[in-house]
C-alpha positions as CSV (number, residue, x, y, z in Angstrom):
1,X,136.3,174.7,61.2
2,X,136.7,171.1,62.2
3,X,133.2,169.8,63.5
4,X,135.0,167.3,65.5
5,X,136.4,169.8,68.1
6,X,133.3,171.3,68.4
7,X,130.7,169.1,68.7
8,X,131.9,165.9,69.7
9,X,128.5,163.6,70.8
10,X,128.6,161.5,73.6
11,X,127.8,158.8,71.3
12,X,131.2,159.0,70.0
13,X,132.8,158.3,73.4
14,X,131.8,155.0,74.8
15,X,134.0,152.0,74.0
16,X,131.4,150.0,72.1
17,X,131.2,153.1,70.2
18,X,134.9,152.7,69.2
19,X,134.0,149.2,68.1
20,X,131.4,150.0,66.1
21,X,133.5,152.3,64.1
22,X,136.4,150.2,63.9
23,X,134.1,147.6,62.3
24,X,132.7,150.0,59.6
25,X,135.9,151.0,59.2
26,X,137.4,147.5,58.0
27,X,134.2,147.1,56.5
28,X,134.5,150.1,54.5
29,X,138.0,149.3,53.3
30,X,137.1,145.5,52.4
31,X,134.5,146.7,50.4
32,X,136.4,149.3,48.8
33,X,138.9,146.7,47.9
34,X,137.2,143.9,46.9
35,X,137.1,143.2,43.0
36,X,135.0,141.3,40.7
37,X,136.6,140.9,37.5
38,X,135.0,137.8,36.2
39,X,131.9,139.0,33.9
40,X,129.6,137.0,35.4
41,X,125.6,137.9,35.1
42,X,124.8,140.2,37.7
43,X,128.3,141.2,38.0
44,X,127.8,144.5,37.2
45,X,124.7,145.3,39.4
46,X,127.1,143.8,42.4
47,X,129.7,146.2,41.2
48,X,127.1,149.7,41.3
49,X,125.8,147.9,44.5
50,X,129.1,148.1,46.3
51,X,130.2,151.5,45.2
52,X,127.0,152.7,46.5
53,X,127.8,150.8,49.5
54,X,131.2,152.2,50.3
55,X,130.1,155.9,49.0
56,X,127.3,155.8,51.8
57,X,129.2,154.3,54.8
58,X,131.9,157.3,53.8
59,X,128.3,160.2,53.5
60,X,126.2,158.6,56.3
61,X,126.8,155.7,58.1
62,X,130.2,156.5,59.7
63,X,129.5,160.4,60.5
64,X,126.2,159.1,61.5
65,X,127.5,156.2,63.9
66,X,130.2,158.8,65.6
67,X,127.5,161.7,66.0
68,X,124.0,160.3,66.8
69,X,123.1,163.6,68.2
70,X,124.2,165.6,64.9
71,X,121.2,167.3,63.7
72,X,118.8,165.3,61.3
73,X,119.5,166.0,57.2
74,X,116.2,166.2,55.6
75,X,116.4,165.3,51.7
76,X,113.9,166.8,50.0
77,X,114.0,164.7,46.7
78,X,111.5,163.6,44.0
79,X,110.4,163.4,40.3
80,X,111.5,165.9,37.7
81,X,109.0,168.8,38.1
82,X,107.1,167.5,41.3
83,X,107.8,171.3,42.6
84,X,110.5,170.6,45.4
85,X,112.4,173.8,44.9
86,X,109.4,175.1,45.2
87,X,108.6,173.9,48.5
88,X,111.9,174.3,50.3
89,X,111.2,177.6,49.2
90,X,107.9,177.6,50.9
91,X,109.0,175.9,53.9
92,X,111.5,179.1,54.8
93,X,109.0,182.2,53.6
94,X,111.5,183.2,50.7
95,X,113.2,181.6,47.8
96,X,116.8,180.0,48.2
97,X,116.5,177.1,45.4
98,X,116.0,177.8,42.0
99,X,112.8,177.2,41.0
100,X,111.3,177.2,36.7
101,X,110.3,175.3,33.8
102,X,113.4,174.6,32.2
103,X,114.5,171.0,33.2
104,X,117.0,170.5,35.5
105,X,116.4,173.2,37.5
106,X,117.8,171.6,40.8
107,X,122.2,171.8,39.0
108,X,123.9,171.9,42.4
109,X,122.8,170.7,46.1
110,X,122.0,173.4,48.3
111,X,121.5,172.7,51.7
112,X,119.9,174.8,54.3
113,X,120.3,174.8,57.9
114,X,120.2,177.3,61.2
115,X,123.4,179.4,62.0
116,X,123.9,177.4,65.6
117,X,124.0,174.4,63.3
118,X,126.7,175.5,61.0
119,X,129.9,173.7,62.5
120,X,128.4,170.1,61.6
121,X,128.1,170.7,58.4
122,X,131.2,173.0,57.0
123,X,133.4,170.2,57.3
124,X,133.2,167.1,56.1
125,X,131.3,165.0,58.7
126,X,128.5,163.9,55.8
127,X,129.2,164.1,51.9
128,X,133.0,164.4,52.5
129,X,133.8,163.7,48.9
130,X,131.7,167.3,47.6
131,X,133.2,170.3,48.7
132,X,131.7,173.5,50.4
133,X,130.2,176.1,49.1
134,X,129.1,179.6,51.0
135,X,126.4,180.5,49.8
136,X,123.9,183.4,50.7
137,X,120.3,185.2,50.4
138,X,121.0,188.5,48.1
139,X,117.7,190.8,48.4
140,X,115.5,187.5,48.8
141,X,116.8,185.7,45.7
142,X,118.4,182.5,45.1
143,X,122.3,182.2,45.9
144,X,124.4,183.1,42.7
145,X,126.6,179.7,43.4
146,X,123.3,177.4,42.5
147,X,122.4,179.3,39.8
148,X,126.0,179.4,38.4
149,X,126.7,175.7,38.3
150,X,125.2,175.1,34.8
151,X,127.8,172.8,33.5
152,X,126.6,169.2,32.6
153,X,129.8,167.1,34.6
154,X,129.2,165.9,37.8
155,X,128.6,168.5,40.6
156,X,131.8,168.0,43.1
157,X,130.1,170.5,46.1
158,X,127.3,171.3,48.1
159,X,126.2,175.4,48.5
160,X,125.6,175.5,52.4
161,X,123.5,178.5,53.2
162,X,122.7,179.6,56.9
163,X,119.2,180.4,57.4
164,X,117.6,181.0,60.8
165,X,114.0,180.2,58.7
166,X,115.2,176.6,59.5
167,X,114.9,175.1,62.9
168,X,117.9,174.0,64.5
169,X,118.8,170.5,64.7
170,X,117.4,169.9,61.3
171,X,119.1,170.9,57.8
172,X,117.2,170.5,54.8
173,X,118.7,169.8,51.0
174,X,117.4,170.3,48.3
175,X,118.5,167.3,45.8
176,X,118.3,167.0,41.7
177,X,115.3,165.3,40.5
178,X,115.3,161.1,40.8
179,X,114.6,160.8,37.1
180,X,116.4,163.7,35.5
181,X,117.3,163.7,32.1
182,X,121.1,164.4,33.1
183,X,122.5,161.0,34.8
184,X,125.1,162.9,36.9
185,X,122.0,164.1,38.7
186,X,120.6,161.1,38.9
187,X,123.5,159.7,40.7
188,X,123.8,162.6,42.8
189,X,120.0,162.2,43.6
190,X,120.6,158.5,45.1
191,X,123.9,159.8,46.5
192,X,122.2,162.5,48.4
193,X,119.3,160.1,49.5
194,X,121.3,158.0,51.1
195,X,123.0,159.9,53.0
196,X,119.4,161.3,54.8
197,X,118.3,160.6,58.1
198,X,114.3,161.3,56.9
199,X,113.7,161.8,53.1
200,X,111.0,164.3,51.8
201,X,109.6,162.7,49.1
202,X,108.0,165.4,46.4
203,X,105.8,163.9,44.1
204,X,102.3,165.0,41.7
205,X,98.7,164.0,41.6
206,X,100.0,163.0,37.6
207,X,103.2,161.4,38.8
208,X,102.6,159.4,42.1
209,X,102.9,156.3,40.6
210,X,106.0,156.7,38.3
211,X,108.1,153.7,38.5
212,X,111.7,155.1,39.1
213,X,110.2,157.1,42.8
214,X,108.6,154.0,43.8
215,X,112.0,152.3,43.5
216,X,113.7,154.5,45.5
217,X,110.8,154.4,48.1
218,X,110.9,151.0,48.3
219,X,114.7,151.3,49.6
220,X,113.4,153.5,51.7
221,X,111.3,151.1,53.2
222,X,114.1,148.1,53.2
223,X,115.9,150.5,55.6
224,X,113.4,151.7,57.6
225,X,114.2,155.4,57.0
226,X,111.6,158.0,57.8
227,X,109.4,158.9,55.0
228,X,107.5,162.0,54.4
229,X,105.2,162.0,51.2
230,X,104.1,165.5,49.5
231,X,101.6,165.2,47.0
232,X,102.2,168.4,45.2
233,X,99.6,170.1,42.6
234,X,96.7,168.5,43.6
235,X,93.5,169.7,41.8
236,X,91.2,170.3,44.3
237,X,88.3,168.0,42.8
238,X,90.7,165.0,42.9
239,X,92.6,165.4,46.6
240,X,90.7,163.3,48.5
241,X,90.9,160.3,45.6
242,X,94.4,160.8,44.9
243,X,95.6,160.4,48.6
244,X,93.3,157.7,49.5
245,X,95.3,156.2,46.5
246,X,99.1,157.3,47.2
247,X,98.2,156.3,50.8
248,X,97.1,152.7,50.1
249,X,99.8,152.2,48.1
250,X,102.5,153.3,50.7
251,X,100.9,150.6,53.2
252,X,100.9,147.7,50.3
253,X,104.7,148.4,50.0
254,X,105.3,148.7,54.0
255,X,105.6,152.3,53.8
256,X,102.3,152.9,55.8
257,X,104.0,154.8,58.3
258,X,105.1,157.7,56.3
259,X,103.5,161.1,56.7
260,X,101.2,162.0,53.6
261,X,101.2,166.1,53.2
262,X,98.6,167.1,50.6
263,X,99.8,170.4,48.7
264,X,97.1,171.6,46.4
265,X,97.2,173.3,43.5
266,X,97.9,176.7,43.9
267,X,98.9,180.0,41.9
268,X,102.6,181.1,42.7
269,X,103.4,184.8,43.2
270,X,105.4,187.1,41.4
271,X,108.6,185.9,43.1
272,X,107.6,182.3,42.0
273,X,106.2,181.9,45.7
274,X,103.4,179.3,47.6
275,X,101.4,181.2,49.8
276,X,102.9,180.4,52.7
277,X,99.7,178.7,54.5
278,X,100.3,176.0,51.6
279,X,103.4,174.4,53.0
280,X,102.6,174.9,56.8
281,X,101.7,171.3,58.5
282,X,105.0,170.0,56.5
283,X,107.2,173.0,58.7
284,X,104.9,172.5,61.7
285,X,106.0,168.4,61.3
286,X,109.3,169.4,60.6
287,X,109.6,172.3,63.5
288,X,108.4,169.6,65.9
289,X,110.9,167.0,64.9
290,X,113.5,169.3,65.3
291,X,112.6,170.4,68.7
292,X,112.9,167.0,70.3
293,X,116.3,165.9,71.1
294,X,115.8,162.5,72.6
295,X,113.0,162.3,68.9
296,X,115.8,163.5,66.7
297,X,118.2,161.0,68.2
298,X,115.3,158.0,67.9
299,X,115.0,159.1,64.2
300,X,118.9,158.6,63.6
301,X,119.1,155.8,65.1
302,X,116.4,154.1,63.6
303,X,117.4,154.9,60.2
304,X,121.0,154.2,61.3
305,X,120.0,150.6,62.3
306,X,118.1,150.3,58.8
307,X,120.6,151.3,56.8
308,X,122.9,148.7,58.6
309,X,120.8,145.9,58.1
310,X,120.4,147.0,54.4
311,X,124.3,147.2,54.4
312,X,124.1,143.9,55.3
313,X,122.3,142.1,52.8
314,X,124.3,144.0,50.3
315,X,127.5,142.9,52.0
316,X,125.6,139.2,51.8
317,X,125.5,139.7,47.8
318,X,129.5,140.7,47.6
319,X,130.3,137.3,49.4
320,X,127.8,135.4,47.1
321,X,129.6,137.2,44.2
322,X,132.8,136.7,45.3
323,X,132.4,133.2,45.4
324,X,130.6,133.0,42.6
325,X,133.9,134.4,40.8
326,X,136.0,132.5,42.4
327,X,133.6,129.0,41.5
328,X,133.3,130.7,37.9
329,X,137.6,130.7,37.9
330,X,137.8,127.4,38.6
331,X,136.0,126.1,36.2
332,X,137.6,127.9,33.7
333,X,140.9,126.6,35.5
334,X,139.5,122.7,35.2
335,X,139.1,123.1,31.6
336,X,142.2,124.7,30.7
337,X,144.2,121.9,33.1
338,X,141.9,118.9,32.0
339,X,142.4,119.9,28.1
340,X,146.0,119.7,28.7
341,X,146.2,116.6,31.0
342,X,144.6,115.2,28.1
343,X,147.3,116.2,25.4
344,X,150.0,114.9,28.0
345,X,148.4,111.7,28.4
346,X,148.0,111.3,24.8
347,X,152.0,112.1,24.5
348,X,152.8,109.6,26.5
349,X,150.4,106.9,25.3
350,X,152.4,107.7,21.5
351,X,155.5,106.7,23.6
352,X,153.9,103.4,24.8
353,X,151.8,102.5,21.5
354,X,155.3,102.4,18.9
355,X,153.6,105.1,17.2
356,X,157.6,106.7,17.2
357,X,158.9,103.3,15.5
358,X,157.3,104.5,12.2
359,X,158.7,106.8,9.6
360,X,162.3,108.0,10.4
361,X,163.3,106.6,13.7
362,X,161.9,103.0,12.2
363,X,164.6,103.6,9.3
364,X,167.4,105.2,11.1
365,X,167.3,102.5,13.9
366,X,167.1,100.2,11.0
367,X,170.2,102.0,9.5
368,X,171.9,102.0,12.7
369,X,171.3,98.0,13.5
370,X,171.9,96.6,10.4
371,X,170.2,94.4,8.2
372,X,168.5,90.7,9.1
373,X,171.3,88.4,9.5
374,X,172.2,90.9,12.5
375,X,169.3,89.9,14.0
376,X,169.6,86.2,13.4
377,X,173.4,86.8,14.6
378,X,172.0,88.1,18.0
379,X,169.9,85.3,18.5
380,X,172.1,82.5,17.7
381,X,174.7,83.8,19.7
382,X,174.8,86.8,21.9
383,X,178.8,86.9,21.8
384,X,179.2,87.4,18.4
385,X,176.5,89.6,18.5
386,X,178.4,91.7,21.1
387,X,181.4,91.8,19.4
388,X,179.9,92.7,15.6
389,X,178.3,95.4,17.4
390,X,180.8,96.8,19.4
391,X,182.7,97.3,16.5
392,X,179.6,98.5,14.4
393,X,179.1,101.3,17.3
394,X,183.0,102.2,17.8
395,X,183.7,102.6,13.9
396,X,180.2,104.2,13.3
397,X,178.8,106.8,15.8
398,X,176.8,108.8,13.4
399,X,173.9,106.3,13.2
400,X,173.6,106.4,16.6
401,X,173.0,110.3,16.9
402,X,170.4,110.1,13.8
403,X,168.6,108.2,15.6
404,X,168.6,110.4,18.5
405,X,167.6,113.4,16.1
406,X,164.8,111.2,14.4
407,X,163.3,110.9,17.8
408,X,163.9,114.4,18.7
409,X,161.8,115.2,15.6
410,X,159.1,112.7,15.9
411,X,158.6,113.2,19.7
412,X,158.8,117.0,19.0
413,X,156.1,116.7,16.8
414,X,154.2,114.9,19.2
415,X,153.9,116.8,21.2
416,X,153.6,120.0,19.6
417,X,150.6,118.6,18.0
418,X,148.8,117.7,21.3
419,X,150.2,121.2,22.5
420,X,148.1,123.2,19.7
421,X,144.8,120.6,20.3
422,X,144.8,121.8,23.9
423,X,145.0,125.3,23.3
424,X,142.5,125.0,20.4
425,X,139.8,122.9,23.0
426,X,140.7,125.5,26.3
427,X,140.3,128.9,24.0
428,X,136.5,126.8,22.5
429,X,135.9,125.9,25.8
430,X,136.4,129.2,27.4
431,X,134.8,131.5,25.0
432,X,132.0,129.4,25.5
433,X,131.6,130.9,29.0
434,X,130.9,134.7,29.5
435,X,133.5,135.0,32.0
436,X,136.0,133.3,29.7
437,X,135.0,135.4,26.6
438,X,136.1,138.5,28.5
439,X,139.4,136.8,30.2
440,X,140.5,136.1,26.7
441,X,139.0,139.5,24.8
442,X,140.5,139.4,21.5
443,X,143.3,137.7,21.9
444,X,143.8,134.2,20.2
445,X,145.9,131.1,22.5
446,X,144.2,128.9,20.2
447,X,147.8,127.6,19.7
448,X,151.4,127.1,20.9
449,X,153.0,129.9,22.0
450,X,155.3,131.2,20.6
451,X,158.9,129.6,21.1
452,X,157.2,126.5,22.6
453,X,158.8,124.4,19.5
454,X,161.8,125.4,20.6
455,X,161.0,124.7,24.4
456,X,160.3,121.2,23.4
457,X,163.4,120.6,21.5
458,X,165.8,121.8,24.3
459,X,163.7,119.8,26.8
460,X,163.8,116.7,24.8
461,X,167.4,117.3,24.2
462,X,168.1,117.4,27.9
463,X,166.0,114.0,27.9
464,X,167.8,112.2,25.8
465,X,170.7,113.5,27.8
466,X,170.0,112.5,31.0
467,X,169.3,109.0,29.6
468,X,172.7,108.8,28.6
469,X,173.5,109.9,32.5
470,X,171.8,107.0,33.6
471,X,173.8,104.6,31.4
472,X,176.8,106.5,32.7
473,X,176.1,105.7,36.3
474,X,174.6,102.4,35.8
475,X,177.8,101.5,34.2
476,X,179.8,102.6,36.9
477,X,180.7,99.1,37.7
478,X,183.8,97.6,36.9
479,X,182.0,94.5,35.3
480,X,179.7,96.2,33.2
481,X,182.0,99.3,32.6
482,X,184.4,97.8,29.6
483,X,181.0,96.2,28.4
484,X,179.5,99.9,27.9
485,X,182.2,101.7,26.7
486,X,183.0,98.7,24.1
487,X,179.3,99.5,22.7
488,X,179.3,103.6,23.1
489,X,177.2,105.6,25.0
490,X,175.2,106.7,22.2
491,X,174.7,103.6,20.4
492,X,173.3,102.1,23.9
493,X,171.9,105.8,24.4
494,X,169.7,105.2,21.0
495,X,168.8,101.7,22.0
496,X,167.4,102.8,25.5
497,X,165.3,105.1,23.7
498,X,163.8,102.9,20.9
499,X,163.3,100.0,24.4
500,X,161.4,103.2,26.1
501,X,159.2,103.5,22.5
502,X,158.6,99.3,22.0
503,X,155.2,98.4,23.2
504,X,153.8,97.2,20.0
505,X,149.7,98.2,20.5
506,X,149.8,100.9,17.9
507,X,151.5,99.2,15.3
508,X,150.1,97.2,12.5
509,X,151.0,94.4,9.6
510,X,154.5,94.6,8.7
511,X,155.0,97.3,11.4
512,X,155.0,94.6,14.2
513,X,157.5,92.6,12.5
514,X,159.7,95.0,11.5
515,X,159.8,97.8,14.9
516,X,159.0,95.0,17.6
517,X,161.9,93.3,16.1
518,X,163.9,96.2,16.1
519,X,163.0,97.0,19.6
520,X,164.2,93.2,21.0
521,X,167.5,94.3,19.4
522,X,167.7,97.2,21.4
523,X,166.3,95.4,24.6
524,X,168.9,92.5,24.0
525,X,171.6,94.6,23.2
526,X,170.9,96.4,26.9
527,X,170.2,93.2,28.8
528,X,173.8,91.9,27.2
529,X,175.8,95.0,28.9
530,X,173.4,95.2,32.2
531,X,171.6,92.6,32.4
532,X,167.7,92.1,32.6
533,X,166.6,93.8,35.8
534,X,168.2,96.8,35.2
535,X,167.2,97.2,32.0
536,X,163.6,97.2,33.1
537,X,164.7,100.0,36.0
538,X,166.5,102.2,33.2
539,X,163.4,102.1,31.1
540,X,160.8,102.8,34.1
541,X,163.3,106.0,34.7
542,X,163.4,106.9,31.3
543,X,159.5,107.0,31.0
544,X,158.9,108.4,34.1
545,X,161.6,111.4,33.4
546,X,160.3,112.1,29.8
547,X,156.3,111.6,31.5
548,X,157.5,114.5,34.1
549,X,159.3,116.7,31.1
550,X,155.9,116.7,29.5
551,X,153.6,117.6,32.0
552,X,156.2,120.3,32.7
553,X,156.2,121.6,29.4
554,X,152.7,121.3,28.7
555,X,151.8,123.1,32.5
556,X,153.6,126.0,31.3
557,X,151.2,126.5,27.9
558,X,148.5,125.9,29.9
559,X,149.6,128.6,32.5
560,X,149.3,131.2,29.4
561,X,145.4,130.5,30.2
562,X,145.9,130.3,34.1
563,X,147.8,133.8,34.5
564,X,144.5,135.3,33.0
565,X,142.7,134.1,36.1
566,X,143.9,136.2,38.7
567,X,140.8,136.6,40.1
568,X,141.7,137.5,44.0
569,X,138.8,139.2,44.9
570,X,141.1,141.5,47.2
571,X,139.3,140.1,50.6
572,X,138.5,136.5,51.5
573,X,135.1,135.4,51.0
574,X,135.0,134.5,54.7
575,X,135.9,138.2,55.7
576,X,133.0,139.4,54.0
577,X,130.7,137.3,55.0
578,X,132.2,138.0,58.7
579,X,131.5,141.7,58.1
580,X,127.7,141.1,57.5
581,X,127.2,138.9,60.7
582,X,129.0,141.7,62.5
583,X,126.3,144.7,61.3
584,X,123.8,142.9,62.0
585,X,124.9,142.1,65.5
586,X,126.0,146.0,65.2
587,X,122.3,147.2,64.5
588,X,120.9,144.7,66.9
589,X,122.9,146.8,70.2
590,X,123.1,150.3,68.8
């Protein structure tokens, strides 16, 4: 039977009604999509903290919201062996819960409420994720389905038995113990809990002060919910001690309100029963909240508007998280891009610095020029050094591409080095951080990645040929045209690479000597075909194409860090922290 058809409240029919549920609606499905994948401290509370937070705006807060006039769920909930099986027994004459000394007794919800009241609660207006269970009184014993669930996975149902013991417009359920020793129980527990309009809190002269009841009390208190206290067991002697006690500790934690009911300590009969005079102000309290429509609905809506605001500050600490994450991922971000800002700036000042002249270019260019008298050839007369090296780069092309290949190697090497200091300083960096620690897990990007040496030799391939583009178009002109092609492309090629290389700062002793003068060859040899301004422009390019090549290459090593950071939280930070203006403003009108 669908609830719905049957008992529609007139709660659920205004219009501000239908914007209240369409906010905790898109509320509900934010929260349920928002991530936190960072693992940031306190993480992992935020993340129990929102599932609890979507798991009771789908048990209570939305059925609730739609149905204000719904009758009132009474969770009767406590310590392991505070008795509350025993009292729900008590509170309708015969037993229905399982009730003993083996721990947990309470394996399965069972929740009691009066045949008239049986169409809001067969379906799935509260608790929709646990199915239904029929249950029934057989010769004044327990239901069969409670006692059978005796597995230790999670209980996926609640056993609904129809008892006209219990008033209408009040259902009672029995819940597993706070603190059992099974944890699917204790989730259930809080699960249950927070679904209740008015808790029935079961605890023991011995076990009033327990830590893990007072924590759950205290979130009773943060949402305003309706508190009845049973002090079960109490010896006689110590009653009116122990309550003065419980009671002024209820008002020091703003739970002063709450009804106290004193059990004391009684023998059971032989169906494990209290006499029934034992339990009577708690069902006379209970009968009389029932009774009272306009009461019940004050209840629910007080404990509605409670768990709002609660809801609220919860919602408050997903947008602080979120943030948080998203602040933690760019840090992480920073490091990985200033590390390799670092290793491209360092490539390029090994461009600048003649660092390149050394080694094999210095000796290939050497090769490729010729020996000194070339150079005193060039300065005595620029003609005749034209014309020697025309004919030095016509008959001889090889020299010209060993440079290029000697440049390819040293620059390659450049710049695979800096590539493998910056992976080694982002993976120290990171796994410095908690967050980055997990984002990298056991894999190591302390290095290049693989085929990255071979990324950098096609790209500094394609450099090298675009240079020889630009002497191509620069020598477009009919003037400079027979000049170029008398020297060859590559020879002027090689020579526009070792002017890009020539600042001198790097270089020491014979080095300066022997590389600067190599590089004034080059230079000379340019200006001779192009002349001195555009020699300067077709160097600027040059740098500027092989500074864009590198930050190109080295952007895509450090996006092997970056890709790890995918850290959409799902929902804007901004939404969520829309959504918790909203329920307040929601709580404030309802």
């Amino acid at each position: 039977m669908n609830w719905h058809d049957d008992a529609v409240s007139s709660h659920e029919t205004g219009p501000g009604a239908a914007t209240g549920v369409a906010l905790l609606e898109a509320v509900r499905q934010d929260l349920g999509a928002l991530r936190l994948p960072l693992a940031l401290p306190g993480t992992d509370q935020t993340r129990l903290d929102l599932r609890r937070a979507v798991a009771q705006l789908d048990d209570y807060v939305l059925p609730r919201f739609r149905s204000l006039d719904a009758p009132l769920l009474a969770v009767v909930g406590g310590s392991t062996g505070a008795g509350k099986s025993t009292l729900v027994n008590a509170l309708v004459g015969h037993p229905v819960t399982r009730a003993g000394a083996i721990r947990p007794t309470t394996r399965q919800p069972i929740l009691l409420h009066h045949p008239a009241d049986a169409a809001w609660f067969e379906g799935q207006r509260v608790l929709p994720a646990l199915g239904r269970i029929r249950g029934a009184v057989v010769d004044g014993r327990a239901p069969a389905p409670a006692d059978a669930a005796l597995d230790s996975g999670p209980v996926t149902s609640l056993v609904l038995i129809s008892d006209s013991a219990v008033p209408p417009g009040i259902a009672l359920l029995d819940a597993p113990d706070v603190d059992s020793i099974s944890e699917n129980n204790r989730q259930l527990a809080g699960q249950l809990l927070a679904a209740a309009d008015l808790w029935v809190f079961v605890t023991t002269a011995n076990r009033y002060a327990d830590a893990v009841p007072w924590r759950l009390l205290l979130d009773a208190a943060s949402r305003d919910i309706m508190v009845a206290v049973v002090l079960d067991r109490v010896p006689p002697a110590a009653e009116s001690e122990v309550s003065e006690d419980l009671q002024a500790m209820l008002s020091r934690e703003g739970l002063g309100a709450a009804q106290l009911f004193v059990v004391p300590e009684l023998p059971l009969d032989a169906a494990g029963m209290l006499p029934a005079e034992a339990a009577g102000p708690l069902r006379l309290w209970l009968g009389k909240l029932a009774g009272d429509a306009a009461g019940r609905a004050r209840i629910a809506r007080r404990t509605l508007n409670g768990t709002l605001l609660a809801l609220a500050h919860r919602v408050d600490a997903a947008e602080q998280a979120l943030s948080e994450q998203q602040h933690a991922a760019e840090v992480l971000a920073a490091d990985a891009r200033s590390a390799y800002d670092d290793a491209v700036a360092r490539i390029l000042e090994a461009t600048r610095d003649g660092a390149l002249l050394r080694g094999e270019v210095l000796a290939r260019w050497q090769d490729f020029v010729g020996t000194g008298e070339f150079f005193r050839a060039m300065e005595q007369n620029i003609g005749r050094f034209r014309d020697r090296a025309g004919a030095f780069f016509r008959g001889e092309p090889a020299p010209a591409v060993r440079v290029e290949t000697a440049i390819e190697t040293g620059l390659q090497a450049v710049i695979l080095d800096q590539a493998a200091k910056a992976a080694e300083q982002t993976d120290q960096r990171w796994r410095s951080d908690p967050a980055g620690r997990q984002v990298l897990g056991t894999d190591d990007l302390s290095g290049a990645s693989e085929g990255f040496a071979d990324a950098v030799a096609a790209e500094i391939r394609a450099w090298q040929g675009s240079l020889m583009e630009l002497i191509r178009t620069e020598g477009q002109g009919k003037r400079t045209q027979a000049r170029w092609l008398s020297f060859g492309i590559n020879g002027l090629g090689a020579a526009l690479m070792i002017v890009v290389f020539s600042m001198t700062a790097g270089l020491t002793g014979l080095e300066i000597g022997v590389a600067g003068g190599t590089a004034v060859v080059g230079q000379r040899l340019l200006e001779a075909v192009f002349g001195e301004d555009a020699v300067r422009r077709l160097a600027r390019t040059a740098r500027e194409d092989l500074h864009l090549r590198c930050q190109g290459l080295l952007a895509a090593e450090c996006q092997r860090f970056l890709t790890r950071l995918e850290v959409d939280g799902g929902v804007p930070p901004s939404a969520i922290a829309g959504h918790a203006a909203a329920l307040r403003r929601l709580a404030a009108t309802s």
